[in-house]
GUKOL-854867 format. One record per atom (N, C-alpha, C): atom name; residue number from 1; residue in one letter; y, z, x. Coordinates in pm, whole numbers, m for minus. Atoms other than C-alpha are relative to their C-alpha. Layout:
<pts>
[pt 'CA', NUM, 'A', [Y, Z, X]]
...
</pts>
This chain:
<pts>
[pt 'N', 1, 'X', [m32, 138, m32]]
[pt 'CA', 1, 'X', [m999, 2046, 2568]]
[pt 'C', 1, 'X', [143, m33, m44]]
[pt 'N', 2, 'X', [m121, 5, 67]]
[pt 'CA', 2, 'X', [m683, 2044, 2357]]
[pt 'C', 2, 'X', [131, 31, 113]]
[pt 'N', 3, 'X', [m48, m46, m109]]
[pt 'CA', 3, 'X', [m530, 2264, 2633]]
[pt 'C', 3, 'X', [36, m65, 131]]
[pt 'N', 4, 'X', [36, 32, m94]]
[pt 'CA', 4, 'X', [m600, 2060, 2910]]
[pt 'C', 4, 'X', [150, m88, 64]]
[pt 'N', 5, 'X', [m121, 1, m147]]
[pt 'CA', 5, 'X', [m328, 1895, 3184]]
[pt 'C', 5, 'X', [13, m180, m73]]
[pt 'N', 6, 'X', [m27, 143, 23]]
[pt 'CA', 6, 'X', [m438, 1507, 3056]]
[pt 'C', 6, 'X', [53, m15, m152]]
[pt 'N', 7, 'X', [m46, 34, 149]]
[pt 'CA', 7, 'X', [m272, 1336, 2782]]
[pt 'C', 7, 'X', [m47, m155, m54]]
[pt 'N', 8, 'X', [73, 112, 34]]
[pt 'CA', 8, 'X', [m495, 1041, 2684]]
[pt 'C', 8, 'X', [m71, m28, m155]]
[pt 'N', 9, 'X', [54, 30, 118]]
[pt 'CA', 9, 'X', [m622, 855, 2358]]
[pt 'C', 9, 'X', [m194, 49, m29]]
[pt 'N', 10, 'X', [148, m59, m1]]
[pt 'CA', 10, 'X', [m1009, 1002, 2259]]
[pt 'C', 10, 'X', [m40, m146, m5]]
[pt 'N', 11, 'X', [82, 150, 2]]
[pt 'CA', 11, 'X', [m1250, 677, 2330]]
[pt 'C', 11, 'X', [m63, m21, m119]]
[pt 'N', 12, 'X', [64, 49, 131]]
[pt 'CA', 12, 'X', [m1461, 753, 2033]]
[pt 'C', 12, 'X', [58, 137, m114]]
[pt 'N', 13, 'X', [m33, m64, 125]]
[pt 'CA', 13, 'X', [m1370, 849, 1669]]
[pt 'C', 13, 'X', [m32, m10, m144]]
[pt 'N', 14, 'X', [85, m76, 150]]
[pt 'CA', 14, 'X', [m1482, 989, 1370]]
[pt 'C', 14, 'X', [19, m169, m107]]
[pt 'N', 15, 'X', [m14, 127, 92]]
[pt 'CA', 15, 'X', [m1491, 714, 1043]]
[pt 'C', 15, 'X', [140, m14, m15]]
[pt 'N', 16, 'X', [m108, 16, 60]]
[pt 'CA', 16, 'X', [m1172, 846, 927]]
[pt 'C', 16, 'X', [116, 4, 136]]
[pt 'N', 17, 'X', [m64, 36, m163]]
[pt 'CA', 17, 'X', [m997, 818, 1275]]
[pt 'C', 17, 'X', [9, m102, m11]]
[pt 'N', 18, 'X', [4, 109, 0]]
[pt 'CA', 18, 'X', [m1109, 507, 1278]]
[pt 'C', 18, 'X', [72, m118, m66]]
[pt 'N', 19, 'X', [m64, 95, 122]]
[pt 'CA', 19, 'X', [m945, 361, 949]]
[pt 'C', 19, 'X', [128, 23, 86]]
[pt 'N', 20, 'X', [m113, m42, m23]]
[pt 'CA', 20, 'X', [m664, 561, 1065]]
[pt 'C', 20, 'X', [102, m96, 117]]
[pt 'N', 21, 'X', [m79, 24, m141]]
[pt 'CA', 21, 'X', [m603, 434, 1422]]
[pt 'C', 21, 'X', [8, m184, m37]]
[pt 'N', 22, 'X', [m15, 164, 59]]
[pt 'CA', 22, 'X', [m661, 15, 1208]]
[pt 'C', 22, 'X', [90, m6, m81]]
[pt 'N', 23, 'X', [m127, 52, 81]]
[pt 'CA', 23, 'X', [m408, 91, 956]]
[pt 'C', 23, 'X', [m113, m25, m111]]
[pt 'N', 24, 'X', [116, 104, 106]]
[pt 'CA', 24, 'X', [m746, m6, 684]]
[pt 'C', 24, 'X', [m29, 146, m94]]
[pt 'N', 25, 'X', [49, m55, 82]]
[pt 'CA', 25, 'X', [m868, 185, 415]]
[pt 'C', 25, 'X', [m127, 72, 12]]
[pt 'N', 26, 'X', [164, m67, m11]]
[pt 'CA', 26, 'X', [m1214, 379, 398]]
[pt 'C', 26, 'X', [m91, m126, m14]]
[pt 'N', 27, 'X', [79, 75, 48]]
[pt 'CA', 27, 'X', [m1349, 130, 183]]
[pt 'C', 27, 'X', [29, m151, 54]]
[pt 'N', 28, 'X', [m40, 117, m99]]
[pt 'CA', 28, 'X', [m1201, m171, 403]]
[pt 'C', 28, 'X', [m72, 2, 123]]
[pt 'N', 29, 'X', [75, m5, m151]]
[pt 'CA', 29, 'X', [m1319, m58, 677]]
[pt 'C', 29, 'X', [m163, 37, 19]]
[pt 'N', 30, 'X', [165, m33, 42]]
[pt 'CA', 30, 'X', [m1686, 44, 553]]
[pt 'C', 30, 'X', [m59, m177, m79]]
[pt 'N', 31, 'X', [18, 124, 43]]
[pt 'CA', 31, 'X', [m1669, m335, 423]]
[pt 'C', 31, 'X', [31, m87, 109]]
[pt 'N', 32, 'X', [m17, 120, m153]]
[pt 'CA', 32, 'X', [m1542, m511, 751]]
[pt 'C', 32, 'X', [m128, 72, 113]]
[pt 'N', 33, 'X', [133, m64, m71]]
[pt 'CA', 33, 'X', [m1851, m293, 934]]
[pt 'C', 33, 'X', [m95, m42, m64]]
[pt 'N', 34, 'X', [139, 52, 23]]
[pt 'CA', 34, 'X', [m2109, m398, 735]]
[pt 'C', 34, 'X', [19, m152, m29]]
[pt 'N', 35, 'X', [m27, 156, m6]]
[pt 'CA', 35, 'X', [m1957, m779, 718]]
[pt 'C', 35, 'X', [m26, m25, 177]]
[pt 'N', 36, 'X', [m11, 13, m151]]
[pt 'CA', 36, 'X', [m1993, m741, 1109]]
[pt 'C', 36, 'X', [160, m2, 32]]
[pt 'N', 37, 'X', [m143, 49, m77]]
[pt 'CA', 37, 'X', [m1590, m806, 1169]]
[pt 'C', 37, 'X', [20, 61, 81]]
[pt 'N', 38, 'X', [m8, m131, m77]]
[pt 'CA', 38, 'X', [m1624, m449, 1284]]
[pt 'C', 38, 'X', [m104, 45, 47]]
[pt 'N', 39, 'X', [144, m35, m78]]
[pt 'CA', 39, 'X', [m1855, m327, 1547]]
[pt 'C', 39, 'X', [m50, 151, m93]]
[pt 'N', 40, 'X', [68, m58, 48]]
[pt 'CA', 40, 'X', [m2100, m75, 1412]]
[pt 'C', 40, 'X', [52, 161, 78]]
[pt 'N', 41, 'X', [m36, m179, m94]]
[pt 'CA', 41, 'X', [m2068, 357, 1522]]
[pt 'C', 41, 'X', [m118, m23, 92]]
[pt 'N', 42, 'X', [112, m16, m82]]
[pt 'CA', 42, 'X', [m2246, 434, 1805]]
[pt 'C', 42, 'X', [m72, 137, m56]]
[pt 'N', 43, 'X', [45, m139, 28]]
[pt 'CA', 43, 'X', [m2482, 755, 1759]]
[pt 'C', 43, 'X', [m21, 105, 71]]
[pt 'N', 44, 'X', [63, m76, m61]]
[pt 'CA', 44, 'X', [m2450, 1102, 1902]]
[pt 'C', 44, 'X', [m57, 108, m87]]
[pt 'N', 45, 'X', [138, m92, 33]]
[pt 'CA', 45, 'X', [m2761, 1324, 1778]]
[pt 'C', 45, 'X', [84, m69, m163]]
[pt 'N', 46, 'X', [m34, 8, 155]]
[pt 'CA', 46, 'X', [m2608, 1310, 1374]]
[pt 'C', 46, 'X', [140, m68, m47]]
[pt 'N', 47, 'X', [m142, 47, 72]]
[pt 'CA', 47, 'X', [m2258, 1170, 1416]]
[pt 'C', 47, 'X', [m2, m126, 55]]
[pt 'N', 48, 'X', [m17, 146, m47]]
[pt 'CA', 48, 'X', [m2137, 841, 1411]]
[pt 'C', 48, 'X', [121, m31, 43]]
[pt 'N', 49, 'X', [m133, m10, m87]]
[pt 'CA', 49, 'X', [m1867, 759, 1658]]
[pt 'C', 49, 'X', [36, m149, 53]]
[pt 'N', 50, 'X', [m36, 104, m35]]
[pt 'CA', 50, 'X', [m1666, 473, 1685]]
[pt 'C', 50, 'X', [50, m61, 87]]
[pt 'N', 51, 'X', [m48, m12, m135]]
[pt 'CA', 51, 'X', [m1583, 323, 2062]]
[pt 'C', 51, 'X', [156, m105, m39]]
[pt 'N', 52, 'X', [m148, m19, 23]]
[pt 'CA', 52, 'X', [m1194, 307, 2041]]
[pt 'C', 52, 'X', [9, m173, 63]]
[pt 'N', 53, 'X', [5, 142, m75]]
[pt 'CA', 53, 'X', [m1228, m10, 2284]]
[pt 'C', 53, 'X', [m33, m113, m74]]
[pt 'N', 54, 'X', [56, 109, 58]]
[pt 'CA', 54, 'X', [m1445, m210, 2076]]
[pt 'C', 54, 'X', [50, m8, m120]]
[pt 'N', 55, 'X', [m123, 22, 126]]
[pt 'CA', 55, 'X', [m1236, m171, 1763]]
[pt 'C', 55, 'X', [144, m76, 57]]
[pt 'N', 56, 'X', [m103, 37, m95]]
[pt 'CA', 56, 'X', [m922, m285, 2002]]
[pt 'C', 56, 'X', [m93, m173, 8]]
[pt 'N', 57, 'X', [39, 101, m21]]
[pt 'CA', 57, 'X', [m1151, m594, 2059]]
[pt 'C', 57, 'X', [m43, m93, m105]]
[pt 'N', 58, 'X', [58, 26, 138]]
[pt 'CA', 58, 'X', [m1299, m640, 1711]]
[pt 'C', 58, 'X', [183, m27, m93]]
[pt 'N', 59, 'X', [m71, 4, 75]]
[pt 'CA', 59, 'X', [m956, m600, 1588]]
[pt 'C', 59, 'X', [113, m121, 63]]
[pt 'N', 60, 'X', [m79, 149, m77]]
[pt 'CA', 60, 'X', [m786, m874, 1797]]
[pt 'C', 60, 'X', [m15, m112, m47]]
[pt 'N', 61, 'X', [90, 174, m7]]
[pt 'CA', 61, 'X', [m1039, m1102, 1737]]
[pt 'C', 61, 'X', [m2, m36, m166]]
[pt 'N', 62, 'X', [m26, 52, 146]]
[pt 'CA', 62, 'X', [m905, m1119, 1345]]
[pt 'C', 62, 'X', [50, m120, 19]]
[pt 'N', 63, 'X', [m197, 76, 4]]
[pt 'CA', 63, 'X', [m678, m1381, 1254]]
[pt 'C', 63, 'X', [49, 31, m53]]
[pt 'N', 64, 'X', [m131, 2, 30]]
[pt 'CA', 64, 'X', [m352, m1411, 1238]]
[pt 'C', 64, 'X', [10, m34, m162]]
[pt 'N', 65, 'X', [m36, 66, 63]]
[pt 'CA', 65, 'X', [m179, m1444, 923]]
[pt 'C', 65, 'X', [78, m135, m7]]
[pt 'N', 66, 'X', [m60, 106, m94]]
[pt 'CA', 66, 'X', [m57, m1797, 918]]
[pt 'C', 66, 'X', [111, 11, m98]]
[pt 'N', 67, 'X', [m124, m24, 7]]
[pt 'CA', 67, 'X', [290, m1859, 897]]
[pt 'C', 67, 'X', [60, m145, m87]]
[pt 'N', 68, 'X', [m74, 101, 59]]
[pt 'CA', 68, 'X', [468, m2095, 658]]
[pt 'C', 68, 'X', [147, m39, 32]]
[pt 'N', 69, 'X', [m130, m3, m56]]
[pt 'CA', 69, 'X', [716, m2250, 853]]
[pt 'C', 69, 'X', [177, m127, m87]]
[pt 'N', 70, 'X', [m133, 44, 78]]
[pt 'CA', 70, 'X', [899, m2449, 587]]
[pt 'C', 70, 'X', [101, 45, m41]]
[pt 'N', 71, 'X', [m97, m62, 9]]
[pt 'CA', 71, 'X', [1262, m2396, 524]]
[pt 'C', 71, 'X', [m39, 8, m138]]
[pt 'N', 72, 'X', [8, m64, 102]]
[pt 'CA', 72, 'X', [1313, m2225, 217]]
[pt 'C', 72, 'X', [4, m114, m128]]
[pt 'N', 73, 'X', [m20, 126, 96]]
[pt 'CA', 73, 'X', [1474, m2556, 36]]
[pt 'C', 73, 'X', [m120, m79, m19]]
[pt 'N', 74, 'X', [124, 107, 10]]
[pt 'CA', 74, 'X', [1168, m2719, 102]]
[pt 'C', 74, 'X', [m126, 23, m99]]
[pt 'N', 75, 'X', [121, m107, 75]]
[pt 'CA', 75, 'X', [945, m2455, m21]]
[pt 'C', 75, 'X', [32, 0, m183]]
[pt 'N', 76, 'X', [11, 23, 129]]
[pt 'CA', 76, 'X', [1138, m2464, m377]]
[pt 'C', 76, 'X', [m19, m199, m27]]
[pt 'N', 77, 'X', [24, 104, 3]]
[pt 'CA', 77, 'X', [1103, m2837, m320]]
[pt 'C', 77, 'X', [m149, m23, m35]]
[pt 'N', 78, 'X', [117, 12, 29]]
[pt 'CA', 78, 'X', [751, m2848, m351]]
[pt 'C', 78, 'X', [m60, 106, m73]]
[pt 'N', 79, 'X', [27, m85, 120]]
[pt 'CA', 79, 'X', [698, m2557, m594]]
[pt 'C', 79, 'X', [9, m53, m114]]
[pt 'N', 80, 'X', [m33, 90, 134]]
[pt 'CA', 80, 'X', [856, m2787, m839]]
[pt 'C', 80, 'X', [m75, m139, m25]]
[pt 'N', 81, 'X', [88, 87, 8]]
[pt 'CA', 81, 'X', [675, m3067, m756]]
[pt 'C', 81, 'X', [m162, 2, m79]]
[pt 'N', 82, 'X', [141, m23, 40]]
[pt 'CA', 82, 'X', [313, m2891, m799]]
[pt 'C', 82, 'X', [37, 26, m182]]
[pt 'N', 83, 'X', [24, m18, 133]]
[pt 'CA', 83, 'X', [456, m2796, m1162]]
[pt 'C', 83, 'X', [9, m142, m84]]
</pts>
């Protein structure tokens, strides 16, 4: 298969594929799967294989970090305030 003529992404992948292709940790990603954030492995006969798609969909559907759009002056402006 390695050999072969196509050059395409594998649909499903191993656990550690999986972290790999999110950028997440083992233990991040064995914690966002059993929180649901992350869809579950599918099963063939003993392995558990993760569909490349539904991580792509699961991983969209995070949010965003949000963005603090105050200018900087403002930001020590109200730092000083809260003290």
């Amino acid at each position: 298969m390695a050999n072969d003529q196509y050059h395409y992404a594998p649909r499903g992948l191993g656990r550690i594929e999986a972290c790999r292709y999110l950028g997440l940790t083992l233990g991040l990603f064995d914690s966002m799967v059993s929180d649901g954030r992350l869809p579950p492995p599918k099963k063939a006969d003993k392995r558990h294989i993760w569909d490349r798609v539904a991580l792509d969909v699961a991983f969209a559907s995070l949010p965003d970090q949000e963005q603090d759009t105050r200018s900087r002056a403002q930001k020590l402006i109200d730092a000083k305030a809260k003290n």
